[in-house]
C-alpha positions as CSV (number, residue, x, y, z in Angstrom):
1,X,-1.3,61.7,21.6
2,X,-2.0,58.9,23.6
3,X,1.2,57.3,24.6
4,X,0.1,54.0,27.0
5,X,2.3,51.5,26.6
6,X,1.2,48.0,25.7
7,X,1.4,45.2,28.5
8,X,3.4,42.5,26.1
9,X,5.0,42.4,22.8
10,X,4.8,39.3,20.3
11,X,7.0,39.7,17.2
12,X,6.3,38.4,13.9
13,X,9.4,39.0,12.3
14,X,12.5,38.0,13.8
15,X,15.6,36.1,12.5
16,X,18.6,33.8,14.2
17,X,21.6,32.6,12.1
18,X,24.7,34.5,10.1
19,X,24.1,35.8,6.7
20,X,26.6,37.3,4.0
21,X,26.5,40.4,5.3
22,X,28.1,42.0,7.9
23,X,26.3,42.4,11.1
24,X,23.7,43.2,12.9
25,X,22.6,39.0,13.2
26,X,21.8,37.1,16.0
27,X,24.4,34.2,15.6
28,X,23.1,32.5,18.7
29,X,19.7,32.0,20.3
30,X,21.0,33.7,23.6
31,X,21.6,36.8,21.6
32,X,18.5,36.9,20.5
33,X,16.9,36.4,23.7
34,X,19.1,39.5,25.4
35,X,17.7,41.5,22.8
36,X,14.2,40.5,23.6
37,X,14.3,41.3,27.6
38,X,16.5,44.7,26.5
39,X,13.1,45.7,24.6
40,X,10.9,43.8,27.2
41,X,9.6,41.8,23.9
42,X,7.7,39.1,25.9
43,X,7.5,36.0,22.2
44,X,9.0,35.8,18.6
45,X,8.4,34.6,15.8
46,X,11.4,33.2,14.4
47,X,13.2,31.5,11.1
48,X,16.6,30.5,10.7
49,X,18.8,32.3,8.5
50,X,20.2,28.4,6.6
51,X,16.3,28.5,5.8
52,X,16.2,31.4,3.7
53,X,19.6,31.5,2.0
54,X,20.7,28.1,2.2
55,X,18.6,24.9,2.4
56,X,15.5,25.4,3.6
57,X,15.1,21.8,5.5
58,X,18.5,22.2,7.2
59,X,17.5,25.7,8.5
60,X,14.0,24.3,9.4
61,X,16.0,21.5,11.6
62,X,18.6,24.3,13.1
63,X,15.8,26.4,13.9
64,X,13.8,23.3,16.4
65,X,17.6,22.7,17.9
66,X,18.1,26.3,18.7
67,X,14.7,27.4,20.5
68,X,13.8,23.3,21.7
69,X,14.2,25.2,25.5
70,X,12.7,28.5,25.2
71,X,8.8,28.2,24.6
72,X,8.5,32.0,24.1
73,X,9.9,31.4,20.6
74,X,8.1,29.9,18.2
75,X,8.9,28.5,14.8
76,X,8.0,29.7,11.9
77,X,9.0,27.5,8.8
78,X,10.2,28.3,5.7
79,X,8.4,26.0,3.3
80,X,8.8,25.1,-0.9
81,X,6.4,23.3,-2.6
82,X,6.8,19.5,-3.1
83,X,7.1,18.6,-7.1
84,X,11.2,18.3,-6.1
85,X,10.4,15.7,-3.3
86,X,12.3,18.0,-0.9
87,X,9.4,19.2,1.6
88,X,8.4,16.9,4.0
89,X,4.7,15.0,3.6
90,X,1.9,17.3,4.3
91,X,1.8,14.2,7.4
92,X,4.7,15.2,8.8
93,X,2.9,18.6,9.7
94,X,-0.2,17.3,10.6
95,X,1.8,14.9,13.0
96,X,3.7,18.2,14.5
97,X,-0.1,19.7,15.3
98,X,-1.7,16.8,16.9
99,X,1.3,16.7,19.3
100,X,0.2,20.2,19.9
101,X,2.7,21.9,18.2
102,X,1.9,25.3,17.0
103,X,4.0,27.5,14.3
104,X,3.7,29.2,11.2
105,X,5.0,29.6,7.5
106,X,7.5,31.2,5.5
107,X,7.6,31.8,2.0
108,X,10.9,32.5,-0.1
109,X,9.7,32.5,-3.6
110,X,12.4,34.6,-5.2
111,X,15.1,33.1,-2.9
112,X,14.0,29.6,-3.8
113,X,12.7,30.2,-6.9
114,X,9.3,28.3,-7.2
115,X,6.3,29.2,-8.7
116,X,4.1,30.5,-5.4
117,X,0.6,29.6,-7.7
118,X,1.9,26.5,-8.8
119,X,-0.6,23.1,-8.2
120,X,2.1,22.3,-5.9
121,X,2.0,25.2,-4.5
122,X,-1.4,25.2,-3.8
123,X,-2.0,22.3,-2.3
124,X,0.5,22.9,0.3
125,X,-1.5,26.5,0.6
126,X,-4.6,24.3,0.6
127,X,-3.6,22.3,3.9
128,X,-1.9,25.6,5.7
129,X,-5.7,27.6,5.3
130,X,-7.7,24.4,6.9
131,X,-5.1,24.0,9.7
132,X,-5.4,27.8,10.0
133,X,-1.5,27.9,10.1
134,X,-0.4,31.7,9.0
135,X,1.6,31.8,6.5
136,X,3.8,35.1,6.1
137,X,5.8,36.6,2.8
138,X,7.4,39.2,2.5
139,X,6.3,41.5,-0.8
140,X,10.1,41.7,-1.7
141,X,9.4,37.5,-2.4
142,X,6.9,37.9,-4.2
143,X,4.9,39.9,-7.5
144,X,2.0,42.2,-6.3
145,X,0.2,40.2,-9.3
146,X,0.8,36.4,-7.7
147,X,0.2,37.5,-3.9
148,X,-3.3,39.2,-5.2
149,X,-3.9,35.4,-7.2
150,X,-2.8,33.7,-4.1
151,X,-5.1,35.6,-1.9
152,X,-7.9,35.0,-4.2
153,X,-7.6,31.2,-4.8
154,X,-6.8,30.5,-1.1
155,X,-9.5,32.9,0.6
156,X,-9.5,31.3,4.0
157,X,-5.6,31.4,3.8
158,X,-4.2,34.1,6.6
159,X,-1.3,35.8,4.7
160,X,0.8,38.2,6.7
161,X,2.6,40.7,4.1
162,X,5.1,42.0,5.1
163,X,8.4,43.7,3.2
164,X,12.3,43.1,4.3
165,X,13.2,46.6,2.3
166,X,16.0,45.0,0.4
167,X,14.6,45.4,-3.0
168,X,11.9,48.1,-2.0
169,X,13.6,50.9,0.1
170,X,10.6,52.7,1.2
171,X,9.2,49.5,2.3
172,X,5.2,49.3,2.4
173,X,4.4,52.5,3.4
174,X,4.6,53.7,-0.2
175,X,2.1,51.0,-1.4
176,X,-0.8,51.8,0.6
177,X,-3.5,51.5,-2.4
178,X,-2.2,48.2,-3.1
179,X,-2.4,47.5,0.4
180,X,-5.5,48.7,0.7
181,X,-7.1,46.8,-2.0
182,X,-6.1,43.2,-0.5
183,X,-7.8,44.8,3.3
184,X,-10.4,45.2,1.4
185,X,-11.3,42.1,-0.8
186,X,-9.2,39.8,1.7
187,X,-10.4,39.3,5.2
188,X,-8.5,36.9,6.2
189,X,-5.1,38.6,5.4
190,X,-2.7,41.0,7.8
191,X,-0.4,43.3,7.7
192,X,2.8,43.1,9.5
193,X,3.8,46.1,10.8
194,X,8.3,46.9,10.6
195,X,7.8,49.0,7.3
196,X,4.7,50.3,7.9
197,X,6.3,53.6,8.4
198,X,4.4,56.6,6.7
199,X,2.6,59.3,8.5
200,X,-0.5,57.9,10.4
201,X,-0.4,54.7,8.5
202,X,-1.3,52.9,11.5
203,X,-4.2,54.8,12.0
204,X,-5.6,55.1,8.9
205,X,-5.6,51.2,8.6
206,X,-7.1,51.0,12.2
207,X,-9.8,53.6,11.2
208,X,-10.7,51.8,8.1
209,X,-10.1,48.2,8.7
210,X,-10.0,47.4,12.3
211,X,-6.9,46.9,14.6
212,X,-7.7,43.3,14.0
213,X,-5.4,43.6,10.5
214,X,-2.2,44.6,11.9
215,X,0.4,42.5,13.3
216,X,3.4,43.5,15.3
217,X,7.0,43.2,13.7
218,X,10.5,44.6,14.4
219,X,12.7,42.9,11.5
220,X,15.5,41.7,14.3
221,X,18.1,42.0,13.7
222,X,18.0,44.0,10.5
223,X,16.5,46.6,12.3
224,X,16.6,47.7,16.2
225,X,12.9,46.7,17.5
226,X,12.8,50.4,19.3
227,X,11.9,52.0,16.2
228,X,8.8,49.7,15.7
229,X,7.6,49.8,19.1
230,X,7.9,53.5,19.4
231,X,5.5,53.9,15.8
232,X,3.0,51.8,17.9
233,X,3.9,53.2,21.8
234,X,2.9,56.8,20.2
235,X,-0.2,56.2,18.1
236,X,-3.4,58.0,18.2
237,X,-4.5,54.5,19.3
238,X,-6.5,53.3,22.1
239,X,-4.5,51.2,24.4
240,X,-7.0,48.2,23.7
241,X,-5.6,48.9,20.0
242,X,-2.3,48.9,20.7
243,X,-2.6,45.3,22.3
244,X,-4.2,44.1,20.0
245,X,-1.4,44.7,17.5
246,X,1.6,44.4,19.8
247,X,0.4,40.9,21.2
248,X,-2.7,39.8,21.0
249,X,-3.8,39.5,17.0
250,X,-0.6,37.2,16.5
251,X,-1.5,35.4,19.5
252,X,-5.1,35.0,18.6
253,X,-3.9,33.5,15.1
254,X,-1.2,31.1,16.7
255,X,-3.6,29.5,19.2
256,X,-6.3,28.9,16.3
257,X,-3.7,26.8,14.6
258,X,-4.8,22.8,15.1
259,X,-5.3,19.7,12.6
């Protein structure tokens, strides 16, 4: 077992704002950002809570007044499609990137309840594979059937699955030959890494599809990032491998992003 320890962390999958539930949440930024330095996780990814189970554009605003002052989180937006006139010109993003902004996308489709194929839909997935702007979505948000028409319509578009658990319990590590089959056909999308939890899964994907695939995620604060860091810290991976997916695959993406 080779236990090295990668030299920085960048999560995917993190989360500020209350919910309906009871805690864990990260009601403030500053919590947050304690938890980070407790797990020495050096960059986030981060939505807003408002965003997902509230109003998407309100979240979206919360979200650039809570992390304005810390650079090591970046935004990552959650996003509807524009038939409603609710979302915000595909301008208004391109104007964000040529003031060199960089972030990512969030989709809701179940929360929000929009069609995630829709010609709406796709144009906005259109813009987000030429800017090369990831866009993540979690298989709880979306049918196995739409993600696999979404990947092939949009082939350029880099999808990051991942799964929150709530509707799946065993999370993606049960749905490996599904999993497999979009490695496969889809080059462009990853794999983000919280649920990724069966027995050598990280491996096997490694082994057959590169560490290139795999993206770093700890599911803060629905789950304690220790977990997902100690699946990775204790992999028969190399330790170029393991920073690869701790850090450096999410960085890669982020700093491709441009209009």
């Amino acid at each position: 077992m080779k236990t090295a320890t990668p030299k920085q962390w960048f999560d995917a999958c993190a989360m500020i704002g209350g919910w309906h539930r009871t805690p864990p949440q990260f009601s403030t930024t500053a919590q947050l950002l304690g938890h980070m330095e407790r797990f020495r996780i050096a960059r986030a990814l981060v939505f807003h809570s408002i965003a997902w189970m509230y109003d998407f554009r309100q979240g979206n605003a919360v979200l650039d007044d809570e992390i304005a002052a810390h650079p090591q989180l970046v935004p990552c937006y959650a996003v509807v499609p524009s038939a409603t006139g609710e979302t915000p010109e595909l301008e208004h993003w391109d104007g964000l990137l040529r003031g060199g902004r960089r972030f990512a996308f969030r989709l809701f489709p179940r929360s929000h309840e929009f069609m995630p194929c829709s010609p709406g839909a796709n144009r906005f997935h259109e813009f987000a594979a030429h800017r090369r702007i990831p866009v993540l979505v979690d298989i709880d948000e979306i049918s196995w059937d739409d993600l696999w028409t979404l990947c092939r319509t949009h082939s350029l578009l880099r999808v990051i699955i991942g799964n929150s658990g709530t509707n799946a319990l065993y999370g993606l590590f049960r749905q490996l030959r599904r999993l497999y089959e979009f490695l496969e056909l889809f080059p462009q999308v990853r794999i983000e890494t919280s649920l990724l939890c069966g027995f050598r899964n990280l491996e096997a994907i490694c082994e057959r599809f590169g560490a290139g695939r795999l993206i770093f995620g700890s599911r803060m604060p629905f789950w304690e990032p220790g977990s997902s860091i100690m699946r990775l810290q204790y992999t028969d991976l190399d330790p170029r491998e393991k920073q690869l997916i701790a850090h450096d695959n999410l960085a890669a993406l982020l700093d491709e992003v441009g209009p």
